[in-house]
N, C-alpha and C positions, 0 to 999 in steps of 0.2 A: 442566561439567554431567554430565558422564558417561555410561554408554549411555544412549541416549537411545532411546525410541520415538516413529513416527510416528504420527499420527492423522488419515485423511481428512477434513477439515471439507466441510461441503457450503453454500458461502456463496451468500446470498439478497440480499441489498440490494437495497432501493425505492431510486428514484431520489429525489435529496433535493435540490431548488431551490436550497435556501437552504445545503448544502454546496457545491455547484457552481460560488454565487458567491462562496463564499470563497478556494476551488481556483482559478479564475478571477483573482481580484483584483478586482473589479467590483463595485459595489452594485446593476446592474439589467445585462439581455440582453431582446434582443427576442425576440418569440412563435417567430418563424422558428429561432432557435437554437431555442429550447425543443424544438422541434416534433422540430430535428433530433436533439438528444439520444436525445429520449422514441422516436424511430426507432429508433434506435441501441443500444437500452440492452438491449436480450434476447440482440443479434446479441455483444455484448460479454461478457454474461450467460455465452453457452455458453462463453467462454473462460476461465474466471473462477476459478481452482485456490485451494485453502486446508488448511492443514496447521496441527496442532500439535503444538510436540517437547514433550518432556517425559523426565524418568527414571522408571522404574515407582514407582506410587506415591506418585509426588510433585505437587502441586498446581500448582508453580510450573513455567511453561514460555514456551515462545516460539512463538507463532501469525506463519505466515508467508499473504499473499494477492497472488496475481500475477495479470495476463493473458499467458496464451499467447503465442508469437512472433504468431499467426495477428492476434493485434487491434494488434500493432504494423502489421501491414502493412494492415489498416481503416484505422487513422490516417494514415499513411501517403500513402494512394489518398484519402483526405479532403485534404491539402497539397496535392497535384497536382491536385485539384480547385479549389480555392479556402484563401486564408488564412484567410478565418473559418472556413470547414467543417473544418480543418485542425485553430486553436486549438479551435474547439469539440470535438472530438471529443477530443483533447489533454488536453483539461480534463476530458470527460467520460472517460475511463480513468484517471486519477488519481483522481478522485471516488468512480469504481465500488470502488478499492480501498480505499482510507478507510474509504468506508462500508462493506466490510465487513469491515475491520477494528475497526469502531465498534462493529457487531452485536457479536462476538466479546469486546471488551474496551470498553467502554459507556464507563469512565473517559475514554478519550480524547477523547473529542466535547467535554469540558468545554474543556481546552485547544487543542482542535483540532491537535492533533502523536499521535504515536505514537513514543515516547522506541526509537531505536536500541538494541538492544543489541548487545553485540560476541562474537559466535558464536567458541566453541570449534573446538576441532580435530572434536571430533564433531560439531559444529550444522554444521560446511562439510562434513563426510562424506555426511550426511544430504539437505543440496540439492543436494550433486552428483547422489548420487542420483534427484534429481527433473530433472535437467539443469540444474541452477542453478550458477554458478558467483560466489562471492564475491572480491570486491577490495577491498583496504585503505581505499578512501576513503570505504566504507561505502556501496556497492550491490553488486548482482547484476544477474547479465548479461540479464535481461529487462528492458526501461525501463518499464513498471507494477508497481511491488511495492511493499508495507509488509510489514514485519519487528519484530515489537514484544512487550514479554510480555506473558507471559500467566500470572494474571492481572496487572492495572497494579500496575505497579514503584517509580512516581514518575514526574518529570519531567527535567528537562535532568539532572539530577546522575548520569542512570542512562545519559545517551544516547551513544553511541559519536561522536557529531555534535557534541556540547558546544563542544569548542575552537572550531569551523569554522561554525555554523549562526547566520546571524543573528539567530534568533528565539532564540539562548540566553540563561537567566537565570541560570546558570553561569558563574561564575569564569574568565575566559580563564586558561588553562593547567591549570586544572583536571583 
């Protein structure tokens, strides 16, 4: 990619039902998750980081959205409370990042994925930067994040995930 510059995104995501129960696996949740979600969802809100690289000039880039260490330890203290307050909260920070990764690049919502790309030497310089630290099996060291271009690149053919993701439509060995 080459130098690369950052860009603070300032991400906003509504809470979205009907991504939740996809994130989920689930075709319905009772009121009481809802309830606890829609508790939930500002407190996660303020954790809610968003970045996109890019080289000057250029259109094409990669929008990164994570939660904070602070909302893994919310989930966390949700487990030790209870397994459903647990998955649900689980569910609901994976959700939060989606969807704003969905705000940011709208393609994706159609297939519901946000195709991995596989970060340069400079795209790992840059989340270090941010405290992020990238590993070959295609995450970073905070467990809520999407990582995807910007703008949309395609689907599995673009994804660093391809060989390994079940949901690929990509050629194993690809």
């Amino acid at each position: 990619m080459g130098k690369l510059n950052a860009e603070k995104l300032s991400p906003n995501p509504e809470f979205d039902l009907f991504l939740y129960l996809r994130v989920a696996g689930t075709p319905k949740v009772e009121q009481h998750v809802i309830d606890l979600c829609e508790e939930h969802w500002d407190a996660f809100k303020e954790h809610l980081k968003g970045y996109r690289f890019a080289e000057s000039g250029s259109k094409r880039g990669v929008a990164l959205f994570f939660l904070e260490p602070a909302a893994e330890g919310l989930v966390e203290e949700a487990w030790a409370r209870s397994p459903t307050e647990g998955f649900a909260l689980h569910n609901l920070a994976v959700s939060m990042v989606m969807a704003a990764a969905g705000e940011q690049v709208p393609e994706i919502e159609a297939g519901a994925c946000a195709p991995l790309p596989t970060p340069d030497r400079d795209l790992k310089r840059r989340m270090e930067r941010l405290g992020l630290v990238w590993n070959e099996t295609g995450n970073v060291s905070v467990q809520f994040a999407v990582m995807t271009h910007d703008p949309y690149a395609g689907g599995c053919a673009v994804c660093h995930l391809r060989a390994t993701c079940p949901k690929s439509e990509a050629p194993k060995g690809a």
